[in-house]
N, C-alpha and C positions, 0 to 999 in steps of 0.2 A: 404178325411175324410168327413162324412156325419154331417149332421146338430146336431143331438142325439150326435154326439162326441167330436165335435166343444165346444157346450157348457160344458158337464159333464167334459172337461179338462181344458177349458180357462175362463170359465164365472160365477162367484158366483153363486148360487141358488136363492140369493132374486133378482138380476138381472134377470134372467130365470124366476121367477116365475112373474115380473112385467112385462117381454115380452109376459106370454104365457096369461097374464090375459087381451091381445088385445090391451094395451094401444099404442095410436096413439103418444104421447107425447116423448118428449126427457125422458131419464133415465139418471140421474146425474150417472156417474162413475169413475174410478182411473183405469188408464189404465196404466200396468205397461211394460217394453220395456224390449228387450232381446238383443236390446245393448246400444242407447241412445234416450232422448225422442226426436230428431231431426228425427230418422230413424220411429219410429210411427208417428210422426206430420200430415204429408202428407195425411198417410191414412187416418186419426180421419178427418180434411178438406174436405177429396175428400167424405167424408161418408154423410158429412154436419155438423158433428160437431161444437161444439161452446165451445174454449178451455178458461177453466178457470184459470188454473193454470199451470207452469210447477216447479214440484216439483224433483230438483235434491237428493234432503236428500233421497229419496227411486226411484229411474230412474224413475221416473211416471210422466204421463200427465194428469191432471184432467179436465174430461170437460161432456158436455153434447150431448147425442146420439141421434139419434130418432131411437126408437125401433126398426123401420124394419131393422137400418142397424148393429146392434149388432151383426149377425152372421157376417155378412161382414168383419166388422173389429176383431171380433175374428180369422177370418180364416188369419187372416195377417201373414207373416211367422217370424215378428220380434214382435208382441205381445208375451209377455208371462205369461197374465192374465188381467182380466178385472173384476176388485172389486166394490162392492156396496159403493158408498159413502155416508154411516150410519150418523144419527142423530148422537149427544154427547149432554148429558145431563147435568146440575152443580150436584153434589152430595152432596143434601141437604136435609135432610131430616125434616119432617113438625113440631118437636118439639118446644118449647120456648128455649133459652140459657144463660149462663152466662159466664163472662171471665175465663181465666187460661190463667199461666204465670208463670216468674220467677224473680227473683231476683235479677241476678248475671249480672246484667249493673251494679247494687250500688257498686261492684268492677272492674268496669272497661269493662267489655265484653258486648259488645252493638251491633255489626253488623255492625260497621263505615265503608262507602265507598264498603260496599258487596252488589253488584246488585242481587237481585231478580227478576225474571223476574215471574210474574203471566201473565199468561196464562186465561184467562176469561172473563165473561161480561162487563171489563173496569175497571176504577179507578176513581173514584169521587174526586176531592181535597177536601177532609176530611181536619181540619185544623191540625188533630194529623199526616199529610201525607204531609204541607205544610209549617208548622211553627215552629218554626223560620226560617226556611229553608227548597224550597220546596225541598224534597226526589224522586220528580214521575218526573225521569230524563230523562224519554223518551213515549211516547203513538205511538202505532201503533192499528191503527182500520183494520180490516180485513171484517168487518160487514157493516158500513155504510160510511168508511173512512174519517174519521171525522179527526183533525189533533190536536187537543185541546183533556186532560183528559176528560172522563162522564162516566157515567156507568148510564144506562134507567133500571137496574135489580134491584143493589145493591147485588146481590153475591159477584161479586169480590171487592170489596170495604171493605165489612166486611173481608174476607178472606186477605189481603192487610192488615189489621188492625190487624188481628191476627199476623200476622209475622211481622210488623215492625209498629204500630202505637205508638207512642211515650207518648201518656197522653198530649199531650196538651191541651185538650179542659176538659178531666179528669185522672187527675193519675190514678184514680184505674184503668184503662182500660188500660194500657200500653199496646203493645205487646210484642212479644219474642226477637225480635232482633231491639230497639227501633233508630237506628241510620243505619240502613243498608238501600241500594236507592231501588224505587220501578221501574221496568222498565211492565207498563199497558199493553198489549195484548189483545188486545179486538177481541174473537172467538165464543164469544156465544152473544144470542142478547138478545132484551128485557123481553124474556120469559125464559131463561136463557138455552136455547138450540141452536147447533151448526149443521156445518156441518162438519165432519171427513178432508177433504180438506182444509178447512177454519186453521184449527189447525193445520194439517200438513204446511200448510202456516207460519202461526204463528212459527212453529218449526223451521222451515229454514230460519226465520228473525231473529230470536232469535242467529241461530248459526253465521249467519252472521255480528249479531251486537255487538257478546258476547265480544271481545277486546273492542270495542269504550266502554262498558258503564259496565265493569268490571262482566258480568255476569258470577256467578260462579252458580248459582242455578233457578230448573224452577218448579213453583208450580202448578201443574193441578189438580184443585180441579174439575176434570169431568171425565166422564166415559162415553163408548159404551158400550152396551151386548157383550159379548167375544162370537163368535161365532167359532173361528178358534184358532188353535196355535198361541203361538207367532210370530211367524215363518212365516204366514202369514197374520196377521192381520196386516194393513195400519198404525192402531195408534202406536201397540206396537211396528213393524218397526223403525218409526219416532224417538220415543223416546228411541230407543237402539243407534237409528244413532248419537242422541242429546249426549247422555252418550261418545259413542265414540269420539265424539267431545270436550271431557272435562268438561261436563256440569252435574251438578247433578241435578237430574231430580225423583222430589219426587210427589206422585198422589196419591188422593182416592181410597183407596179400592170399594167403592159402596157403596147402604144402600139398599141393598137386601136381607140383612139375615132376618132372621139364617138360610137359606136354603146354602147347601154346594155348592161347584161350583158356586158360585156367584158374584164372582171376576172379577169388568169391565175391557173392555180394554182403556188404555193403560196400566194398573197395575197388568195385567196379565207377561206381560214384566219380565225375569229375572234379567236385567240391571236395573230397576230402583228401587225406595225404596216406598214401597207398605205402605199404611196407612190405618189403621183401624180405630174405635173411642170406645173408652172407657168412662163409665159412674162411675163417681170419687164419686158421691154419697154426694158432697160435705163435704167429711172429708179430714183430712190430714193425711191420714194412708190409705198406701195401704190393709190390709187386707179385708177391703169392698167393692173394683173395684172389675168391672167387666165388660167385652165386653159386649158395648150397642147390642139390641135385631138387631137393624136394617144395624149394622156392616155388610161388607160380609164377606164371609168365602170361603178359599178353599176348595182344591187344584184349578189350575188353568186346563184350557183345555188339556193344557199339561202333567199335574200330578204333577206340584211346588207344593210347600209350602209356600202360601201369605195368611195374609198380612208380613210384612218382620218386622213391627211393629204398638204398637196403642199407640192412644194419648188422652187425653181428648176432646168429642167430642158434650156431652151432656150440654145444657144451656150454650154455648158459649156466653158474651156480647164483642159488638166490632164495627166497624165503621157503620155507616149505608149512606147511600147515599141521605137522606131527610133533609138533613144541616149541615152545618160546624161544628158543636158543636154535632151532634145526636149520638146517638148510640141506637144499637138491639142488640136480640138475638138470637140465632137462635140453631140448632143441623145437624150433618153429620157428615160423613168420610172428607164432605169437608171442615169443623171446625180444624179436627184434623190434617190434612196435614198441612195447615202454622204452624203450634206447630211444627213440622220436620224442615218443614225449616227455620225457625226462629232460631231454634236449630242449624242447618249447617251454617248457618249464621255467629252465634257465633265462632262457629268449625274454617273456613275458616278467620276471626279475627284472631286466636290464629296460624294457622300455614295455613299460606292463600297457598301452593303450593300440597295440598293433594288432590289425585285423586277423583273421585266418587266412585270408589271401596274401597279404604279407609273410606272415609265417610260412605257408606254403613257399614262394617265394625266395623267402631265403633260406631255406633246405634245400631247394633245390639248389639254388645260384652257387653256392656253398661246395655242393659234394662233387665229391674226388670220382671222375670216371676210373674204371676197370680195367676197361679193355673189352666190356658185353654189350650189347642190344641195348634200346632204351624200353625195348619189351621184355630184358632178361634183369637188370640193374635202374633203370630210370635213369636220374641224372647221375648217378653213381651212389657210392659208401657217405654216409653220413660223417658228416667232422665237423663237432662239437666247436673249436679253436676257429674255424671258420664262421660258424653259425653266429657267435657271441663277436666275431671282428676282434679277437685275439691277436695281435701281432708279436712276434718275438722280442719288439725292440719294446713297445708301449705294452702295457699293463692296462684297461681299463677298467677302473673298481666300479663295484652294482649300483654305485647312487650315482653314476656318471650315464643317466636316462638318455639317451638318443631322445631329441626334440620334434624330429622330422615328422612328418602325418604319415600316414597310411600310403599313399601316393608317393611318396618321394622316398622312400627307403632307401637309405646309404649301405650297397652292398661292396662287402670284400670283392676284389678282383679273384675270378675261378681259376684256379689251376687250369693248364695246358692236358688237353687230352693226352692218351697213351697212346702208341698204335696201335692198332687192332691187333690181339693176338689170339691163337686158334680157344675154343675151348675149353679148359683145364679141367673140367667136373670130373673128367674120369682119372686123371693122373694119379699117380702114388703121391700119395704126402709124406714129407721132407720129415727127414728125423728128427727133431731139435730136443732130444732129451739130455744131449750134453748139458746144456744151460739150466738143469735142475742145480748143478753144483755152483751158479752162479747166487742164482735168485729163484725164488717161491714162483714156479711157473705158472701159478695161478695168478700173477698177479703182470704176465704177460701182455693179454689180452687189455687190460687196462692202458697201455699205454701207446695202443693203436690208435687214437683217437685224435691223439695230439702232434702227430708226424705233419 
């Protein structure tokens, strides 16, 4: 097979295009095997390779090439692809924030003893993440291997604080699931960008540590550009292998809208639970949301339908990493994804033996349409009060386990659509600074959840 063939069947195009642009340097790649990464090892060594990872979760070997031998070890007869190993960015987008939240710890649903594992630039011991008891029950750095909590971004931190900060240093700031443990992955670094390998790392320690430290759920507030199917793409791989693992595995949409097709990977993924961000407008009525501008939007490369749901995403306030007591604020798809999980949190509290496809499931069956696309909102706004089978008249408390299997999940009856109404992203926003004289408008947004 000639060289022009070699690559167009084994070799990405951004690899090929860094080879034909002369570069003398190694090319970071994910070189995947066509039987075990023992049977490629040899070759990647004999090429001169310099192996950085061996990632069983997708048969691959991650390491670094030098250009000239790229065609060499494509031609190998047990490769059976050689993938660019892509930047990942945090999914944050550059707005101010406030918190959102909920309520329903004050009866009892907190997220007690449910590991969360975030996935990102670290975890600061915030004191809402330490006190009275630290919750950040395990750190693994992937970046600087550091063996002690930090976070040098403060992404994950804040993010960390959305789904499980507790109000210690201030109530109004609780998070969603104020009692569940945080387990730090630290894959992106002080600028808040990663390397695809790095996280696919992170993903195979995670599955390997998920009994010790009860992880039932994995937050990745980042994204790649989706260049391929899910099918082939490294990240969305990973985190289907992660699902199969038993792991719920919930991720940023992006903040690339409103342009269609803008769905990063790994949230291109039909196994995991896609998140978008919603701007609440700070009312307590849904009639005025509406998918923030910078949301992304489907379909995926594929032709899905993501995101799968949204959540409030705009004026998030929540931990910050510049002292024990701080908090910021901030806006993203990567705001609104700990809301999801924080949410699953809950869920796995109430009937901790539920698959991820159950979970998925009832998030969706659950959420409030809009009035958008199921390519601009999914099945709509996430509602906490539905998710848990909350009803106004019953109360049911955390040791009241739903018995049901996996299979037969007793879901709430969904709310009645809206009708379709035109667009809202561009409209002027509604003054509501009257109601400062009522009540602490930050604590607005909180009580969206429970309408």
């Amino acid at each position: 097979m000639n060289i022009r063939k070699v690559r167009a069947q084994f070799v990405h195009p951004v690899v090929v295009a860094r080879m034909s642009a002369g570069t003398k340097e190694y090319i970071p790649a994910i070189i995947y095997s066509n039987g075990t990464c023992d049977h490629i090892k040899d070759c990647i060594l004999d090429a001169g390779g310099k192996i950085k990872y061996h990632i069983p979760l997708i048969n691959a070997i991650v390491a670094d090439i030098p250009a000239k031998e790229i065609d060499h070890v494509a031609a190998h007869n047990m490769i059976q692809f050689i993938n660019h190993d892509a930047k990942v960015f945090k999914c944050m987008d550059n707005a101010s924030l406030a918190v959102a939240g909920h309520l329903v710890h004050d009866i009892g649903y907190t997220g007690k003893d449910v590991g969360i594992a975030v996935l990102d630039t670290g975890v600061y011991p915030h004191d809402d993440l330490v006190k009275p008891a630290n919750r950040i029950i395990a750190f693994k750095d992937f970046v600087n291997n550091k063996t002690y909590p930090y976070d040098d971004d403060g992404h994950g931190t804040h993010v960390a604080g959305i789904a499980a900060g507790n109000g210690y240093a201030n109530r109004k700031y609780k998070g969603i699931a104020p009692d569940a443990n945080i387990i730090g992955v630290k894959v992106l670094d002080e600028t808040g960008s990663g390397s695809t390998s790095d996280i696919l790392a992170g993903l195979q320690w995670v599955i390997d540590n998920k009994d010790k430290y009860n992880i039932k759920i994995v937050n990745m507030s980042l994204g790649s550009p989706a260049d391929k199917t899910y099918r082939e793409d490294p990240l969305a791989k990973g985190a289907a292998e992660a699902v199969k693992n038993g792991l719920t595995v919930i991720v940023a949409a992006g903040n690339n809208g409103p342009n269609p097709r803008s769905i990063t990977s790994p949230g291109i993924s039909p196994s995991v639970i896609t998140v978008g961000a919603v701007d609440d407008n700070r009312t307590t009525s849904y009639e005025d949301d509406f998918v923030a501008d910078f949301s992304s939007r489907g379909p995926t490369p594929a032709g899905l339908a993501k995101p799968n749901v949204v959540a409030p995403g705009v004026d998030i306030m929540s931990l910050s990493n510049k002292g024990h007591a701080a908090y910021v604020s901030h806006s993203g798809t990567s705001m609104a994804t700990p809301m999801v999980s924080g949410t699953a949190a809950l869920l796995y509290q109430k009937e901790p033996n539920l698959s991820p496809l159950a979970v998925n499931t009832r998030l969706s069956n659950t959420a409030i349409n809009i009035g958008d696309s199921i390519y601009t909102e999914g099945a709509g706004i996430l509602n906490i009060k539905g998710v848990l089978d909350i009803g106004d008249e019953t109360v049911p408390r955390p040791d009241d386990h739903n018995k049901d299997d996996d299979n037969n999940v007793s879901l709430p009856p969904r709310r009645p659509r809206r009708p379709n109404r035109p667009n809202n992203s561009n409209r002027p926003k509604k003054d509501w600074s009257f109601l400062s004289n009522l009540l602490d408008p930050s604590l607005l947004p909180l009580l969206l959840l429970f309408l």
